[in-house]
C-alpha positions as CSV (number, residue, x, y, z in Angstrom):
1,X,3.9,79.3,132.6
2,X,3.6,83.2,132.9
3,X,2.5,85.1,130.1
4,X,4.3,88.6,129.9
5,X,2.6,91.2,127.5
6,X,5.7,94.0,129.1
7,X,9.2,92.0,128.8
8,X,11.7,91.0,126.3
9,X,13.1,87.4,126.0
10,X,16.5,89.3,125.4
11,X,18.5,88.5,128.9
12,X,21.0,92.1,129.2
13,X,23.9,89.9,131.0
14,X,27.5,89.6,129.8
15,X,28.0,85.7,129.3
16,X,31.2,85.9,131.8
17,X,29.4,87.4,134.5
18,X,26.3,85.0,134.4
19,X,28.9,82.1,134.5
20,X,30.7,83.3,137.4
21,X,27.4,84.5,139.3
22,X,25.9,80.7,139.2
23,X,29.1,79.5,140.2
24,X,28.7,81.3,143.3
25,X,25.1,79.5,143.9
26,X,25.4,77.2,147.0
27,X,24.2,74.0,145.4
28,X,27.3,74.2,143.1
29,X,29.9,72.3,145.8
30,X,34.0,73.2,145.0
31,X,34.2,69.9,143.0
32,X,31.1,71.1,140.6
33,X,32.4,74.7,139.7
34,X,35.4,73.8,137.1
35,X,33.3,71.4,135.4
36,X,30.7,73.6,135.1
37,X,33.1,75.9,134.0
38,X,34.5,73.8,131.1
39,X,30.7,73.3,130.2
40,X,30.3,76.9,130.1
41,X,33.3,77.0,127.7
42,X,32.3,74.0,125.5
43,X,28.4,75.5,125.0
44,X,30.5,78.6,123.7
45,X,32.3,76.8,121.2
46,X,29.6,74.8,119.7
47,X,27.5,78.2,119.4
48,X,30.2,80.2,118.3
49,X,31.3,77.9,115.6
50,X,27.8,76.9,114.4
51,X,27.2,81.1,113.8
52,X,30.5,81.9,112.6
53,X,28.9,79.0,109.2
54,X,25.9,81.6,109.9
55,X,27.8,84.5,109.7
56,X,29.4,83.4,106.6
57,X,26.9,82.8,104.7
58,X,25.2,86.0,105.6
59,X,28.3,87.9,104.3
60,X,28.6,86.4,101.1
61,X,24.7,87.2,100.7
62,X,25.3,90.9,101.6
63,X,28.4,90.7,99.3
64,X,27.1,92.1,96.4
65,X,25.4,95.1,98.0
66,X,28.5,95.9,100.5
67,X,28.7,99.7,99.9
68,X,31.6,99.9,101.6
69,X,33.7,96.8,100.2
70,X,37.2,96.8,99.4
71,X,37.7,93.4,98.1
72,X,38.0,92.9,94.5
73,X,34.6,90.8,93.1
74,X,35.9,88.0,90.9
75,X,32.3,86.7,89.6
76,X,29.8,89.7,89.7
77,X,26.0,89.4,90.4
78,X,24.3,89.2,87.0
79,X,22.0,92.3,86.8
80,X,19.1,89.8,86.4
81,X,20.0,88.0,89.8
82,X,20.2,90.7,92.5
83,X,16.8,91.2,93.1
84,X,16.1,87.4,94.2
85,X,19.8,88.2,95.7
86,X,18.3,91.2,97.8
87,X,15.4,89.1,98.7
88,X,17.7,86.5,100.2
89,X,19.6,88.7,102.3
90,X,16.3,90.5,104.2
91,X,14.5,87.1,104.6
92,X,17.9,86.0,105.9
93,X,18.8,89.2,107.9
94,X,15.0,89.0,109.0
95,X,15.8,85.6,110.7
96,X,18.9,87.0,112.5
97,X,17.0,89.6,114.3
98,X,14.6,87.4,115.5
99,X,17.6,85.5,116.8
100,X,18.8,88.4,118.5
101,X,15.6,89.2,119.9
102,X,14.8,92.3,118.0
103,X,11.1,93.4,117.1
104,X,10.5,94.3,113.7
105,X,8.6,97.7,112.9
106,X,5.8,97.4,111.0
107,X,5.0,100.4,108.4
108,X,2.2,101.3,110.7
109,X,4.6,101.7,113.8
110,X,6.7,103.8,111.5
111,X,4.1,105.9,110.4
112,X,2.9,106.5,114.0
113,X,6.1,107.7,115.6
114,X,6.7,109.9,112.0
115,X,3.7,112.0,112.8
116,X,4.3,111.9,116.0
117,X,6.2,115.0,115.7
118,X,9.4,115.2,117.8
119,X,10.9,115.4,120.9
120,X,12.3,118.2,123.4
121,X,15.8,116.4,121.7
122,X,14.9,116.3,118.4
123,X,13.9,117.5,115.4
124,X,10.9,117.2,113.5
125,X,11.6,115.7,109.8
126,X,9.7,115.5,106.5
127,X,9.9,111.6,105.1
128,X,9.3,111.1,101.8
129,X,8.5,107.3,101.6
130,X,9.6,107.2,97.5
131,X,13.2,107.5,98.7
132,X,12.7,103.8,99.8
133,X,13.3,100.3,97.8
134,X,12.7,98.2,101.1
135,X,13.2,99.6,104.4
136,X,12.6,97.7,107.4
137,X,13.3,99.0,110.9
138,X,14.0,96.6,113.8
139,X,14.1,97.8,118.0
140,X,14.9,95.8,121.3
141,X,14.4,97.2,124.7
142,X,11.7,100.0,125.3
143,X,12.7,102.3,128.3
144,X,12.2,105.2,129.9
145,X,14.9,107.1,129.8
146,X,15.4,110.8,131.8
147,X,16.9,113.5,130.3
148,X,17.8,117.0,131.4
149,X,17.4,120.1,129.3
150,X,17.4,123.7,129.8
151,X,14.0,125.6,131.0
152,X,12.3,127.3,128.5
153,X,11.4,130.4,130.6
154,X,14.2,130.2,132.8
155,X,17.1,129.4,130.8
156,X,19.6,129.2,133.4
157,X,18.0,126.4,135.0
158,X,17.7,123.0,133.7
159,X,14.7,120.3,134.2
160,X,14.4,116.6,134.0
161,X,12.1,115.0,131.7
162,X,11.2,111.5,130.9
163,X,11.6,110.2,127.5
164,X,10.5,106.8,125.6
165,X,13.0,105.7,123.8
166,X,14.3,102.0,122.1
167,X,17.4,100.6,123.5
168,X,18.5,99.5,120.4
169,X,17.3,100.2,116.8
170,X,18.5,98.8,113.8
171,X,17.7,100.3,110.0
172,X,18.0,98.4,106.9
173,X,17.3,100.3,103.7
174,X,17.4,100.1,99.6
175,X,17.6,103.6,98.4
176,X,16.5,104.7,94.7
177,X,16.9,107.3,92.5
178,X,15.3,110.3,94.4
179,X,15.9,114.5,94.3
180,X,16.2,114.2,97.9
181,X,19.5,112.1,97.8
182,X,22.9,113.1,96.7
183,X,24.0,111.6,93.3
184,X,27.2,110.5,94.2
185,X,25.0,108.0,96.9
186,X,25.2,104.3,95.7
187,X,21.3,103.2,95.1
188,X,22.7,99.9,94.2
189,X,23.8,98.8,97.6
190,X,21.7,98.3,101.3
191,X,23.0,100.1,104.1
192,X,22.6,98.9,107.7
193,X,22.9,101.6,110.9
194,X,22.6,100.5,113.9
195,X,22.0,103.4,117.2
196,X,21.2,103.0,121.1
197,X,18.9,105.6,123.2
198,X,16.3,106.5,120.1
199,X,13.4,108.5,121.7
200,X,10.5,107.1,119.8
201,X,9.1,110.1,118.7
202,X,12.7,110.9,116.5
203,X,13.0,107.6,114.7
204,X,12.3,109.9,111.5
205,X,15.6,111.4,112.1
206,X,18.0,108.4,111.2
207,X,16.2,107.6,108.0
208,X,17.6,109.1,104.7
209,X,16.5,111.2,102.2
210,X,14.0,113.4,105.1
211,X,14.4,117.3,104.9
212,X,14.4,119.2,108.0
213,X,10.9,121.0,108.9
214,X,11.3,124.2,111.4
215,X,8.9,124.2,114.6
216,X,5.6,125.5,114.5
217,X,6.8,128.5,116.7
218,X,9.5,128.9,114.5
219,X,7.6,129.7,111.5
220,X,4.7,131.2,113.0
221,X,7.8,134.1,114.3
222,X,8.9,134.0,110.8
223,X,5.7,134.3,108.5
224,X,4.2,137.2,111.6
225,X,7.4,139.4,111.0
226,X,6.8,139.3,107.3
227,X,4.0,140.0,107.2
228,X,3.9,142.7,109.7
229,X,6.8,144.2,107.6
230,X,5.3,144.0,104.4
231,X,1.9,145.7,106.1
232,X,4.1,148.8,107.5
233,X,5.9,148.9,103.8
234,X,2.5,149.3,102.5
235,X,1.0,151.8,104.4
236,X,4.4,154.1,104.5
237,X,4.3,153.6,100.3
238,X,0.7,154.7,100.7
239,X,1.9,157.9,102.4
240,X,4.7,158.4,100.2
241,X,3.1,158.2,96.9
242,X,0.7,160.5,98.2
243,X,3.2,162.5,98.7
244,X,5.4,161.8,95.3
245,X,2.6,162.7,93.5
246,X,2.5,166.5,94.1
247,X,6.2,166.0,94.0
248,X,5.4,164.7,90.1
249,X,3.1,167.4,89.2
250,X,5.7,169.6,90.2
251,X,8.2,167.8,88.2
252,X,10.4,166.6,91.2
253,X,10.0,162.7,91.7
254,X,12.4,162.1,94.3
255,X,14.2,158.9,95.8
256,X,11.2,158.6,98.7
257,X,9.1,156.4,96.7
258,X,12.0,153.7,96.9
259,X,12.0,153.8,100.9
260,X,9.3,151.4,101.6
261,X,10.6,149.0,98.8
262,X,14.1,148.8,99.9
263,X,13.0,148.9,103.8
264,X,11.5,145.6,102.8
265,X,13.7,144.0,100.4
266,X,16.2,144.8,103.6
267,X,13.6,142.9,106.3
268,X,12.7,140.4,103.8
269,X,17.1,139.4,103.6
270,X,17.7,139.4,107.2
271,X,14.5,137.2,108.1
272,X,16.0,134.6,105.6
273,X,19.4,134.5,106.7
274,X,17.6,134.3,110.5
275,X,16.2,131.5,108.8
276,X,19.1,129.6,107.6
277,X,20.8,130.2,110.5
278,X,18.1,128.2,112.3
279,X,18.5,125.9,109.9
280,X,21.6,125.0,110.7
281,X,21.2,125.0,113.9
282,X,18.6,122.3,113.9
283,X,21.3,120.6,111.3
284,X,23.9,120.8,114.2
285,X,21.5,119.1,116.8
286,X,20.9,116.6,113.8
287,X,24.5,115.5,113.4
288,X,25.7,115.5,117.2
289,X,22.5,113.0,117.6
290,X,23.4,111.2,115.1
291,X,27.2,110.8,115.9
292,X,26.7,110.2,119.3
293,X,23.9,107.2,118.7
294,X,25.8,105.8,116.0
295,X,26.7,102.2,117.4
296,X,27.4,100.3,113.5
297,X,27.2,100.6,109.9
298,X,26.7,97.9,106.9
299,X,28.7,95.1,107.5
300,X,29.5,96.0,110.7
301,X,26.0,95.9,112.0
302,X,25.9,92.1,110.5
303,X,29.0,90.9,112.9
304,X,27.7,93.0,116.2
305,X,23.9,91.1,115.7
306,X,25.7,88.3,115.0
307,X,27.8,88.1,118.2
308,X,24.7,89.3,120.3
309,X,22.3,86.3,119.1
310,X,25.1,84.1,119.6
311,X,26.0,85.4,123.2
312,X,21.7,84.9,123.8
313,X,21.9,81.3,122.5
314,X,24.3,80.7,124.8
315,X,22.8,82.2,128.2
316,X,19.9,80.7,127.4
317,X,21.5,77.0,127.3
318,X,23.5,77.2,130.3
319,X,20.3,78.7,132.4
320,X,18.4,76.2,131.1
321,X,20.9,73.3,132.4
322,X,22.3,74.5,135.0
323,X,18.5,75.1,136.9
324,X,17.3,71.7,135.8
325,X,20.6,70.1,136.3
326,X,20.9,71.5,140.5
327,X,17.4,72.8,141.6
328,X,15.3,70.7,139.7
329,X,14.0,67.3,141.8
330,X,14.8,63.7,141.1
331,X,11.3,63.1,138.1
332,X,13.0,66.5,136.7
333,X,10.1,69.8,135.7
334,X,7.5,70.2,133.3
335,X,8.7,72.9,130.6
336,X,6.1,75.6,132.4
337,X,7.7,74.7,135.8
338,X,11.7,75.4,134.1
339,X,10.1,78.9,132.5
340,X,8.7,80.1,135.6
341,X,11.8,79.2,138.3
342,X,14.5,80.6,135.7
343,X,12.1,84.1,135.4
344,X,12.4,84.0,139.4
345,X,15.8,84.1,139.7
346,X,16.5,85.9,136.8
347,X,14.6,88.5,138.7
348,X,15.5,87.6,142.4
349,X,19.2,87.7,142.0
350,X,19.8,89.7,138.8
351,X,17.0,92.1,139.0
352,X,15.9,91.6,135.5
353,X,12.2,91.0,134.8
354,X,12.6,88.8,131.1
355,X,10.1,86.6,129.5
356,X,12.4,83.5,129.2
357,X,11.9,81.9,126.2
358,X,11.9,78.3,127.4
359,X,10.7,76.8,124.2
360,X,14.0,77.7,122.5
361,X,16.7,77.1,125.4
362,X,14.6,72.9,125.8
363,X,15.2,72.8,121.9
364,X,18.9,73.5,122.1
365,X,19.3,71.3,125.4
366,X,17.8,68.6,123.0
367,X,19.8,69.5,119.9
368,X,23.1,69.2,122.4
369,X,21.6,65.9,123.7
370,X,22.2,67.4,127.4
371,X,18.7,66.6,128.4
372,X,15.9,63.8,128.6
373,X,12.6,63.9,128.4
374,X,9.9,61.2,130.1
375,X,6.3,62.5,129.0
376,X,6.0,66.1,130.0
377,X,9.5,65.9,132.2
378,X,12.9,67.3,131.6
379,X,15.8,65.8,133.4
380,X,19.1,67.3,132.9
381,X,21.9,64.8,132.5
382,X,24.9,65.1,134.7
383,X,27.6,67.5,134.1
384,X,30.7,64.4,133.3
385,X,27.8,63.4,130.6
386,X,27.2,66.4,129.3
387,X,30.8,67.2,128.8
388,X,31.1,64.5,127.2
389,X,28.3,64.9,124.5
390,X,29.8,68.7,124.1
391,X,32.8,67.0,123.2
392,X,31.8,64.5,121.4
393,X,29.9,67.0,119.0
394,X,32.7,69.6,118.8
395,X,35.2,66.1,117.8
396,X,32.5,65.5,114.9
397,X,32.1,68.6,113.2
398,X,35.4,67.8,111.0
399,X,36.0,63.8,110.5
400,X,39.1,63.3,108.7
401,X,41.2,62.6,111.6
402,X,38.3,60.6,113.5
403,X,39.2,56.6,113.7
């Protein structure tokens, strides 16, 4: 079995077209592809309604912190409850990621890309970490993404530059009580974002609470012009008192002396509304990011991950049967030999390199009873048995009816 230090197990294929791609496979004869097809469509059934109980549960964990919820609460969360409620929902959440095949960020991967500073399509932000309850931060899919922007020197043209981004991130946060936020925000609830395309060096800008810091350049134009003012306004006062003071021993103090002073005062207004204008400049590039990487929020993020680790459960089960069940011999594969074939034609006909993760797609083939096992060998059964074990565990979730 291949070890892969550079791949994902996630498999980036919509269910439907994986279904109808193997169906097209030339070991599937005319008589085998609707069978297969009502296999497809009885593996999404079980999954589905075994994570809608999932999904469920979930929501009525995340209930109580809902900052968005419209429903009425008929039995509120004692005070002395929610934080062994809180705890719940991350270790739960926690577990759904992993189903969905999302890495989760440890505090020193956050710290690394924070000080990273940013990129050419980002801002750099200060983070102040005492905003934070819990925060955890979750990613799948690290790519290189190219971007064009416009030359520096030559702002007419534009250049293409390549950028590390995630494919997906996902932030879950408890706020508290913090100057940086807003009172009217609710420190009570957790909210959940979800955004594609981050570059890794901006994942400071979609967490909360961070103020914006101007460039380097920026500030280095800012303090130099100040400074240069302020050195001009010094010298002319030099020159002007010099000046005001035979004016005083003549009795004549005129209006000079106030030159320099309001020269500067002038500079000094002018640099800070430059200032603020970059300011909100940077605030602009802030918000279109944001909008435009915005995939989901709150509850919304739980019913997306939701869908996406059921849609995974799924591919993996049906490549799992389907290679053992038409290209696998007679005494069946070894789970090293399944891992391996199902990576090469992941890759050969899909063009995806993935890191299959076999030991998870054998369990659910033996959780569906679709498979057998003699020593180190799986054997798939055939597709009129495994239709009818799919059927006969979708007939047994509810019993009433059952003789």
């Amino acid at each position: 079995m291949a070890e892969f230090t550079d791949r994902e197990h996630y498999i980036p294929l919509r269910k439907s077209d994986l279904v109808e791609q193997l169906c097209k496979d030339a070991r599937l004869n005319s008589q085998e592809r609707e069978p297969f097809r009502q296999f497809c469509r009885l593996v999404s059934s079980v999954w589905h309604f075994e994570y809608l109980e999932m999904l469920e549960k979930l929501k009525d964990t995340y209930a109580p912190f809902d900052p968005d919820s419209a429903t009425k609460t008929l039995t509120p969360l004692p005070v002395e409850k929610r934080p062994q409620r809180m705890d719940k929902f991350f270790d739960e959440f926690i577990h759904l990621m992993e189903r969905a095949n999302f890495k989760r960020l440890s505090r020193k991967d956050i710290d690394a890309a924070v000080e990273g500073g940013a990129s050419d399509w980002g801002i750099n932000m200060h983070v102040d970490f005492d905003v934070f309850e819990r925060l955890e931060l979750f990613t799948r899919g690290d790519e290189v993404q190219k971007r064009t922007r416009k030359n520096k020197l030559f702002v007419w043209k534009k250049e293409e530059k390549k950028v590390d981004c995630y494919r997906r991130l996902v932030l879950v946060v408890k706020l508290r009580k913090h100057k940086r936020l807003p009172e009217h925000i609710n420190t009570d609830g957790v909210f959940m974002k979800m955004f594609k395309d981050v570059p890794k060096l901006d994942l400071e800008m979609v967490l909360p609470g961070t103020t914006i810091q101007m460039p380097t350049f920026q500030r280095f134009k800012l303090g130099g012009s100040v400074l240069g003012t302020l050195g001009f306004a010094v010298a002319k006062l030099w020159v002007d008192l010099t000046g005001a003071a035979l004016a005083i021993m003549k009795g004549a103090l005129t209006l000079t002396i106030w030159g320099p002073f309001a020269a500067l005062a002038g500079y000094g207004y002018k640099q800070y509304a430059g200032y603020q204008v970059t300011k909100q400049t940077y605030a602009k590039m802030l918000t279109e990011s944001l909008y435009y990487q915005n995939l989901d929020n709150n509850l919304g993020v739980i019913t997306q991950l939701m869908d996406e680790a059921e849609e995974q459960e799924c591919r993996e089960t049906i490549l799992a049967y389907y290679y053992l069940w038409k290209h696998a011999p007679s005494e069946g594969w070894s789970s090293d030999q399944i891992d391996d074939y199902v990576e090469m034609e992941l890759e050969g006909k899909f063009g995806l390199k993935v890191d299959f993760e076999i030991d998870d797609a054998l369990e659910k083939l033996e959780k569906l009873n679709i498979v057998t096992r003699s020593g180190d060998k799986y054997r798939a059964v055939g597709i009129d048995k495994a239709l009818e074990m799919l059927d006969y565990r979708w007939d047994n979730y509810f019993k009433y009816n059952n003789a």
